[in-house]
C-alpha positions as CSV (number, residue, x, y, z in Angstrom):
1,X,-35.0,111.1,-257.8
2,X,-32.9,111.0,-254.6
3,X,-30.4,108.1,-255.1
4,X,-30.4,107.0,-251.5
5,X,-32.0,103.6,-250.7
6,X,-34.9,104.7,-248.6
7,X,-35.9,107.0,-251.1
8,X,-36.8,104.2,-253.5
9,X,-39.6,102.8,-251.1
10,X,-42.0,104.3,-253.0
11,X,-40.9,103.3,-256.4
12,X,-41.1,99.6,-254.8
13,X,-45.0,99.8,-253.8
14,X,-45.7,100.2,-257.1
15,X,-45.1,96.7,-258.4
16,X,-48.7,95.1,-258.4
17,X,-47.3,91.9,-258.9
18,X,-48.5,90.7,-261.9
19,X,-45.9,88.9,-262.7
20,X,-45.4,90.3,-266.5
21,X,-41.4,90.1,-265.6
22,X,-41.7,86.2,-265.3
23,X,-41.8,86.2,-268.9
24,X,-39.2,88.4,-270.1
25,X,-36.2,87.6,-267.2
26,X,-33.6,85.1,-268.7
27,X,-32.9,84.3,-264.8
28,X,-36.2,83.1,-263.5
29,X,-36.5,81.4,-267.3
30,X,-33.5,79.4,-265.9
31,X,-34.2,78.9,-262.1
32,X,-37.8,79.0,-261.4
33,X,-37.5,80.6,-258.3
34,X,-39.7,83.9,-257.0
35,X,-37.1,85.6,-255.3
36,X,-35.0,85.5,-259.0
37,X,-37.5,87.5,-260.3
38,X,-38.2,91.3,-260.5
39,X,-41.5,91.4,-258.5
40,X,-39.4,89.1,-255.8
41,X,-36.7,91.3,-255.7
42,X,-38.6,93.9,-255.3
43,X,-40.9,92.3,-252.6
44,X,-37.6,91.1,-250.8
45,X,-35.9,95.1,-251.0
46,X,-39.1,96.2,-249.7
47,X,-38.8,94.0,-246.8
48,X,-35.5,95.4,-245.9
49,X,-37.0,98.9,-246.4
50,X,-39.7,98.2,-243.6
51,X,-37.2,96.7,-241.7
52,X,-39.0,93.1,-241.7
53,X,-35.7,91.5,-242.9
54,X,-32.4,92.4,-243.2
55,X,-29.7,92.3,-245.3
56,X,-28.6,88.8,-245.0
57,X,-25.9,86.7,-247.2
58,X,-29.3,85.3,-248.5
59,X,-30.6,88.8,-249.6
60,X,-27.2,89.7,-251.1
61,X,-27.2,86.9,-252.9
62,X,-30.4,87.1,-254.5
63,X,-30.1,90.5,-255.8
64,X,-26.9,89.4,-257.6
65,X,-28.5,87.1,-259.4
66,X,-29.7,90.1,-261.6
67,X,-28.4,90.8,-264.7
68,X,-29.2,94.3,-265.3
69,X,-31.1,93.6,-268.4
70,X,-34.0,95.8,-268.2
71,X,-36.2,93.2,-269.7
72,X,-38.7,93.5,-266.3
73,X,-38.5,97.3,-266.4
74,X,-39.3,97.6,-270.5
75,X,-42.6,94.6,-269.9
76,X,-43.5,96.2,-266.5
77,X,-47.3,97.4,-266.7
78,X,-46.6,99.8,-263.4
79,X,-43.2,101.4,-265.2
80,X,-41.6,100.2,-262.3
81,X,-37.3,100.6,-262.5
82,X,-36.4,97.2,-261.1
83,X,-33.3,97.6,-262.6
84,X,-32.8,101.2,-260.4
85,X,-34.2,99.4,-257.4
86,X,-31.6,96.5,-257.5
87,X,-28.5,99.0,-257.7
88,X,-29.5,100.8,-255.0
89,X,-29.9,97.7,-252.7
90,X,-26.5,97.1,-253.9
91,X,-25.2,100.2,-253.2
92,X,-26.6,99.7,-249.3
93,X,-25.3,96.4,-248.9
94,X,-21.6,97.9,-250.3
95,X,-22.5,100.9,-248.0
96,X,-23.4,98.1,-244.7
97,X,-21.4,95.1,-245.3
98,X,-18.4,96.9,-247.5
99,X,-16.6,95.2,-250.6
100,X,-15.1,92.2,-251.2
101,X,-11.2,92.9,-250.6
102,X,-10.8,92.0,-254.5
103,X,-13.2,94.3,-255.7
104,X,-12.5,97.0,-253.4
105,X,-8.9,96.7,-254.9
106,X,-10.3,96.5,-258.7
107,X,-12.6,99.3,-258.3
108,X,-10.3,101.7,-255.8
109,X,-7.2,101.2,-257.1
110,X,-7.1,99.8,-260.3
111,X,-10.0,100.9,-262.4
112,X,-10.6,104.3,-261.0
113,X,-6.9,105.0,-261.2
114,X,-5.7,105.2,-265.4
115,X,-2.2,105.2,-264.8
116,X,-2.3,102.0,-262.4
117,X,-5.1,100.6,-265.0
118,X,-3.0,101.0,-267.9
119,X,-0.1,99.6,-266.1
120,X,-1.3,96.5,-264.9
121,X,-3.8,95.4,-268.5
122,X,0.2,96.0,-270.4
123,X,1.4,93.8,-267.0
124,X,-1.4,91.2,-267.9
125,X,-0.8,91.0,-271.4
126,X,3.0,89.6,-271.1
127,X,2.1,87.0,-268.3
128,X,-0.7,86.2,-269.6
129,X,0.2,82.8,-271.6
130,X,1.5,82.0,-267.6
131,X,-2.1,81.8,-266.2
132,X,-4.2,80.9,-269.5
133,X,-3.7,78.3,-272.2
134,X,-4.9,78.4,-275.5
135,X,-8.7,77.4,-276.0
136,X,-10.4,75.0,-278.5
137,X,-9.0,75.0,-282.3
138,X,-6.8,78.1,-280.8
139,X,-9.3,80.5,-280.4
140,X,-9.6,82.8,-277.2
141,X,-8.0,81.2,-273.8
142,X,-9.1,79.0,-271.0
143,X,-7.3,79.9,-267.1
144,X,-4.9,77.2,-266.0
145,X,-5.9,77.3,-262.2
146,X,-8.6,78.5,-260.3
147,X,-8.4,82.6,-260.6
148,X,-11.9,83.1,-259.4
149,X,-13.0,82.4,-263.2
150,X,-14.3,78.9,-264.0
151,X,-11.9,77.0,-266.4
152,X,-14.2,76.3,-268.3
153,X,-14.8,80.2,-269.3
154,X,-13.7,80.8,-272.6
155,X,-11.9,84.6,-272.7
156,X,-10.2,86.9,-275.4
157,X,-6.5,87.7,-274.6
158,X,-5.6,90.7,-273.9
159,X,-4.2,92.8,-277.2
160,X,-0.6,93.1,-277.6
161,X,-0.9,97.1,-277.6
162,X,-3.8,99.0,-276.3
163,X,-5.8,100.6,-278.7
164,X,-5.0,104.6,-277.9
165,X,-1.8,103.8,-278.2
166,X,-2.1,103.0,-281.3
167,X,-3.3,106.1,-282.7
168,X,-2.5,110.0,-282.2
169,X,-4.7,111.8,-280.3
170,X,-6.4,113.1,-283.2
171,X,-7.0,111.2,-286.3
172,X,-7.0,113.9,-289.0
173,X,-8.9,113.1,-292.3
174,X,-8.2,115.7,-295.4
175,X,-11.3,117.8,-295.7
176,X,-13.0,116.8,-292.6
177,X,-16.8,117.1,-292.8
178,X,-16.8,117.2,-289.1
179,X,-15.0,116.2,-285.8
180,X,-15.9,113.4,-283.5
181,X,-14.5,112.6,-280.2
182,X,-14.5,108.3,-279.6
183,X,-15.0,107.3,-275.6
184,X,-13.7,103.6,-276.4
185,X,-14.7,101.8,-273.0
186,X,-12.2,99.2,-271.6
187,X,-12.9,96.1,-273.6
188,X,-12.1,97.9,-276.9
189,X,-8.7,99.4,-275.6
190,X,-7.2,96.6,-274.3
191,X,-8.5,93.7,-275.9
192,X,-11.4,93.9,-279.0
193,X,-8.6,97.0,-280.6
194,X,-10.1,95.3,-283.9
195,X,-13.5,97.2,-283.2
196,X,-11.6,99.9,-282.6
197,X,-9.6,100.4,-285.3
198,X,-13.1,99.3,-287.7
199,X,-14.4,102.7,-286.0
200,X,-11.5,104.6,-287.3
201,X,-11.7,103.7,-290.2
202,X,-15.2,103.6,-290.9
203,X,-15.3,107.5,-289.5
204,X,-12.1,108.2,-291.9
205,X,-14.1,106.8,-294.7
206,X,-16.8,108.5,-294.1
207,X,-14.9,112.0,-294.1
208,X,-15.1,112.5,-290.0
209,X,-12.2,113.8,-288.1
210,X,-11.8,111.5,-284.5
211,X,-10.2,112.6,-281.6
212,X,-9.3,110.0,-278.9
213,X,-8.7,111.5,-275.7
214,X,-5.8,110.1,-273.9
215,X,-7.1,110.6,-270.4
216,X,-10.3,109.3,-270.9
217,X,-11.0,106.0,-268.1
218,X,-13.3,103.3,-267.7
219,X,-16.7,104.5,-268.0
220,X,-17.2,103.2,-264.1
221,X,-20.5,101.2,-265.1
222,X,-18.9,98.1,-263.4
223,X,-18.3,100.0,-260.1
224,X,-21.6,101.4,-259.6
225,X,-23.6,98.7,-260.5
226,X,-21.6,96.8,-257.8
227,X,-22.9,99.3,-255.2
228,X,-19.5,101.7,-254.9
229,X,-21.4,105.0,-255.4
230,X,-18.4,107.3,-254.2
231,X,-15.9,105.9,-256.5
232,X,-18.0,105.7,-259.6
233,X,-19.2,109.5,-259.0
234,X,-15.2,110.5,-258.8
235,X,-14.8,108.3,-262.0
236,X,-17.7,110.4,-263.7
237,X,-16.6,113.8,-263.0
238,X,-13.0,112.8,-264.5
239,X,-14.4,111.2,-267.7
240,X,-16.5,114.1,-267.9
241,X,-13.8,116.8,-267.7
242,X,-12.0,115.3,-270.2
243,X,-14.5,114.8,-272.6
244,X,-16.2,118.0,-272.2
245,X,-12.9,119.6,-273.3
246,X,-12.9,118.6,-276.6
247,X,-14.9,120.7,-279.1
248,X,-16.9,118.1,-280.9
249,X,-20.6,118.4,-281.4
250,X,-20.8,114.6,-280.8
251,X,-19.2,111.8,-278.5
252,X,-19.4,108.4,-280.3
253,X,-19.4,105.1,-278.3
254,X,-19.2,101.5,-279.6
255,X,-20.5,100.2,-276.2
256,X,-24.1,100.0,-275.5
257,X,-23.2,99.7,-271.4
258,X,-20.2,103.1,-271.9
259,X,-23.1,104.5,-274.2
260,X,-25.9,104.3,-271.4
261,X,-23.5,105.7,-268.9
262,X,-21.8,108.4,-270.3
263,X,-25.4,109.5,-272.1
264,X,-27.9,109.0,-268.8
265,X,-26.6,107.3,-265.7
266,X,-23.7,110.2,-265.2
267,X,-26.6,112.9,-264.4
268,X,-28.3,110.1,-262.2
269,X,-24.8,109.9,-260.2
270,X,-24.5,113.2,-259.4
271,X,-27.3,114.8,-259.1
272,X,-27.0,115.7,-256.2
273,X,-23.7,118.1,-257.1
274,X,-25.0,121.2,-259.5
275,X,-22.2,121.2,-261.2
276,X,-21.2,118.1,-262.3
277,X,-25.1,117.4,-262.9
278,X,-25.2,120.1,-264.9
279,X,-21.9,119.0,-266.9
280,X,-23.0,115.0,-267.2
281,X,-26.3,116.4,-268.8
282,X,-24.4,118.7,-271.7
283,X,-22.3,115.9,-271.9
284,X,-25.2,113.2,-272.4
285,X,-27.1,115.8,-274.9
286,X,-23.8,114.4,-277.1
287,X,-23.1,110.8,-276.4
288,X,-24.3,108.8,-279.7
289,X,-23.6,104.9,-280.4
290,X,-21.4,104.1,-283.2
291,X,-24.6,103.3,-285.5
292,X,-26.8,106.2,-284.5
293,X,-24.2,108.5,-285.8
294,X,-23.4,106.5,-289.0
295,X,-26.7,106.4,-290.2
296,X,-26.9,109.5,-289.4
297,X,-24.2,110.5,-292.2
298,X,-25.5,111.4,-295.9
299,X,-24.2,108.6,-298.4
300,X,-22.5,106.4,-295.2
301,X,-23.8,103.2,-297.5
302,X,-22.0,104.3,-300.7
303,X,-18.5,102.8,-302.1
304,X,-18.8,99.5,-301.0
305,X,-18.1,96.0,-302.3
306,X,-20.5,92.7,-302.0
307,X,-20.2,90.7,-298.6
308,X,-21.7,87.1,-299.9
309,X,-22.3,86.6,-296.0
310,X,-25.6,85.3,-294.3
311,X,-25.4,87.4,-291.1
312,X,-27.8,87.8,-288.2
313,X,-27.9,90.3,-285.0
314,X,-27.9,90.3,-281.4
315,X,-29.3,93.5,-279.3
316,X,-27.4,94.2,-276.7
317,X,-29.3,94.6,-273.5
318,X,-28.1,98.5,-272.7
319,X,-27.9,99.0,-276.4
320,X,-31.5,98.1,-277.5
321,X,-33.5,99.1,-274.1
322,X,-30.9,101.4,-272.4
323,X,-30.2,103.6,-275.6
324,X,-33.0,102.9,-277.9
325,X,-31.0,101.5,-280.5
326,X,-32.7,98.8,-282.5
327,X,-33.1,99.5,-286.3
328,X,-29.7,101.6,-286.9
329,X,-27.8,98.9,-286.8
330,X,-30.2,96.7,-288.9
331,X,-30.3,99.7,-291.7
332,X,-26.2,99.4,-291.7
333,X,-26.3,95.1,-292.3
334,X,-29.1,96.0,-294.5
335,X,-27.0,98.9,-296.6
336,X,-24.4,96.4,-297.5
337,X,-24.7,94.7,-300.8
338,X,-24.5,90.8,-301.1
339,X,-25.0,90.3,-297.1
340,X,-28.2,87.6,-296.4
341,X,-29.8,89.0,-293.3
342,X,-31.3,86.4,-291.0
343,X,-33.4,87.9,-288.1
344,X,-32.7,86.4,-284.7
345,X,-35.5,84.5,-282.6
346,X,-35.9,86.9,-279.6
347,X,-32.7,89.1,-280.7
348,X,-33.2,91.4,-277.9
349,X,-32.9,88.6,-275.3
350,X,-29.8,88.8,-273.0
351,X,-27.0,86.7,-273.7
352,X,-26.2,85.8,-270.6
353,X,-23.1,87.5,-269.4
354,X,-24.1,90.8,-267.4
355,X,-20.5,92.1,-267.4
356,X,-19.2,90.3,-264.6
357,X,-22.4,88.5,-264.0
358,X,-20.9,85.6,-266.2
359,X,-17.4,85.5,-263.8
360,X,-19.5,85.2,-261.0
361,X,-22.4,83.2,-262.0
362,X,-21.1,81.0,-264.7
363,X,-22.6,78.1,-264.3
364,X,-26.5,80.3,-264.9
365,X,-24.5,82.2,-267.7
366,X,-23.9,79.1,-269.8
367,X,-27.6,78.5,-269.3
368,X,-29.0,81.4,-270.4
369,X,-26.3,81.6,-273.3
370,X,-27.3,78.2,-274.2
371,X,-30.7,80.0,-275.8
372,X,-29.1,82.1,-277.5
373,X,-26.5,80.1,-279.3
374,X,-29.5,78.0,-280.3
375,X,-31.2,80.8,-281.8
376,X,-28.1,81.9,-283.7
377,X,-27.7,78.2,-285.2
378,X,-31.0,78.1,-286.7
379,X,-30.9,81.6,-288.5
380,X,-27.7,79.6,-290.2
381,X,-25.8,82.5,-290.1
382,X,-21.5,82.2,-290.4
383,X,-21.3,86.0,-288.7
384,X,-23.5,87.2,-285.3
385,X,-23.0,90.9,-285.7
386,X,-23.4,92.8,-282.2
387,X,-22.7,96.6,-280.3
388,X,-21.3,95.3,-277.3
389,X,-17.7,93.6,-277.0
390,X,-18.7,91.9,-273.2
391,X,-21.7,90.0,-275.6
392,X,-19.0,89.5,-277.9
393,X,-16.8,87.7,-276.0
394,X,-19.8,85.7,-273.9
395,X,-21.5,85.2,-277.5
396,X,-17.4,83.3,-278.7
397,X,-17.5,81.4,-275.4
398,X,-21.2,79.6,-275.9
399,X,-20.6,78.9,-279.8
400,X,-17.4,77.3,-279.0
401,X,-18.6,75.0,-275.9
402,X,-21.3,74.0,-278.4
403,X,-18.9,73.6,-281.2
404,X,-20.8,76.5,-283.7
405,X,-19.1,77.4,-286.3
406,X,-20.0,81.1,-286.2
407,X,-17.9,84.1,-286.2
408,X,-18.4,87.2,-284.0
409,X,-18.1,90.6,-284.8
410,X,-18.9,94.5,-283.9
411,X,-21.3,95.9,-286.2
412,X,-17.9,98.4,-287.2
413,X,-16.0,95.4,-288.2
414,X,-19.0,94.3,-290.9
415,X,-19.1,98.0,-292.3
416,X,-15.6,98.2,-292.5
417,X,-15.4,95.0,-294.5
418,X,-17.7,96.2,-296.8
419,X,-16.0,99.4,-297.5
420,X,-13.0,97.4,-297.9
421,X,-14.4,95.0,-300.2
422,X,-15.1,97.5,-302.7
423,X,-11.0,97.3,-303.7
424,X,-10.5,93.8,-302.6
425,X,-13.5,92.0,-303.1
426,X,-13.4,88.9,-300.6
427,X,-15.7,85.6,-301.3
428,X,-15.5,84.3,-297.8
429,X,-14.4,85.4,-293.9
């Protein structure tokens, strides 16, 4: 489908408001308000399209109060693509009204440029005790001033060396059964380089030679969902260049939002250019999450030790109805010996943190989060397993306001463990 806005008018006349997306978005759950809800949105975009409103501070408002989910669009009865709907409003409000100076400089200078990228997260990471302090018991950081990010917000710091620097580009492994290349997404290369590294070695273990391209950028996910088409198309064709050089049958991802991206939204964003369309679909026909591809692997759940670990899961939002990922990684937690598996109450809801949903809508963040911390406290789980480092780090932040006791970690990280456990058997995290 054409990805101009007044091509999605007829997408839009199909919602028959039933109101089926009342009871699966985590927003309207929270506020209780019509125009917070997919067939609201969708009412309120078709307005615009008809010219009977237009796009006020009001309307932009209301379709950032959208979390990208795809809750409404898996429970819709019509099929409709809220979700699809609500980007492209975005992209004509970035297209009428322009950017927000800060993210015109984030997304234009900084993240579509890796040099200037890389440059200012190593910046970030030595001042970065200057603007944060430590948080609660130690863990994570809270911001010392007002830096557009509620002090209360609970973050990770930034890792003292980004993850592909610690590696060479291509991790060799003695009598590799195959060759992967690894797309690690921001989050994991400059501050979860723990999940990383669990990838690595879990791939090693398992026989599989990685490559980590050097040149490889932010997946641009955060840029077009903001509306700044042009800049996440020139984003695409440069990730895809430089994965499409490497001669690997597979691209693994660790990232349910980088996995939906480089697999299916890449051929969305350009197809209107033959080329690159062309390109973004062989590349998709490779892109595989980290658990896909592991289960995947004959005898992935042998040599390892006992994990005496109750442990529970939380579907990622991209991960679960974006990629179709649900029971891989529940075959891995299964797989490992000793581990008490506690099914999460309404797993698949969303966390609450939307990427940058969470900066700029904390307040409704901590709300929605609130759920879900509550869910995880009754499974009595001491580890909330997830794909998805930006739940990760919203996940830390709602367990610690609440004063939970629970530890978060990639599904990688748990596998890993279990391999090593098998020489150095561990009682307790």
């Amino acid at each position: 489908m054409e990805r101009s806005f007044a091509s999605w008018e007829q997408e839009a006349i199909r919602c028959i408001r039933c109101g089926a997306c009342q009871n699966v978005c985590p927003v309207f759950k929270e506020l209780q308000a019509e125009s917070t809800v997919a067939r609201g949105r969708v009412k309120l975009i078709r307005g615009v399209l008809n010219q009977d409103l237009e796009i006020t501070s009001g309307f932009i408002d209301k379709m950032s109060l959208c979390l990208m989910c795809k809750a409404c669009v898996t429970n819709c009865p019509s099929g409709v693509q809220v979700d699809k709907l609500v980007e492209a409003a975005r992209k004509e409000i970035a297209e009428q009204k322009g950017l927000s100076p800060l993210k015109g400089i984030i997304f234009r200078f900084v993240l579509k440029n890796r040099r200037v990228f890389n440059t200012s997260m190593r910046t970030g990471q030595i001042f970065q005790r200057l603007l944060f302090r430590k948080g609660p018991k130690g863990q994570g950081m809270l911001p010392r001033m007002t830096l557009g990010i509620d002090k209360r917000r609970l973050l990770s710091p930034l890792a003292p060396k980004p993850f592909k620097s610690m590696y060479p580009e291509v991790v060799k492994v003695p009598d590799a059964k195959m060759k992967v290349a690894f797309f690690t997404g921001c989050m994991i290369n400059y501050i979860y380089t723990d999940t990383g590294k669990a990838v690595i070695n879990v791939l090693k273990h398992n026989g599989v030679e990685v490559v980590i391209p050097t040149l490889q950028n932010c997946c641009g996910a955060p840029v077009r969902i903001n509306g700044d088409y042009k800049t996440a198309q020139a984003m695409a064709k440069a990730n895809i260049d430089v994965l499409l050089k490497e001669e690997v049958d597979t691209v693994v991802v660790a990232c349910g939002t980088c996995g939906l991206t480089l697999k299916e939204e890449y051929a969305e964003l350009l197809a209107e250019d033959q080329i690159y369309a062309e390109k973004a679909k062989q590349l998709g026909s490779k892109v595989k999450d980290f658990t896909e591809f592991v289960v995947s692997l004959a005898g992935f759940q042998d040599k390892m030790g006992s994990l005496p670990l109750k442990v529970t899961y939380h579907d990622p939002c991209h991960l679960v109805r974006g990629l179709k990922v649900k029971e891989q990684p529940r075959q891995i937690i299964n797989s490992i010996p000793g581990v008490d598996f506690q099914e999460l109450n309404k797993s698949d809801t969303c966390c609450g943190s939307g990427g940058s949903f969470s900066l700029y809508h904390y307040e409704l963040s901590t709300k929605i989060n609130d759920n879900k911390v509550k869910d995880i406290n009754q499974t009595g789980a001491e580890v909330v397993v997830t794909g998805c480092s930006a739940c990760r780090m919203h996940l830390i932040d709602g367990l610690n306001r609440q004063n939970v006791s629970v530890k978060v970690m990639h599904t990688a990280q748990l596998l890993e463990m279990a391999y090593r456990a098998m020489i150095h058997p561990i009682e307790k995290i």
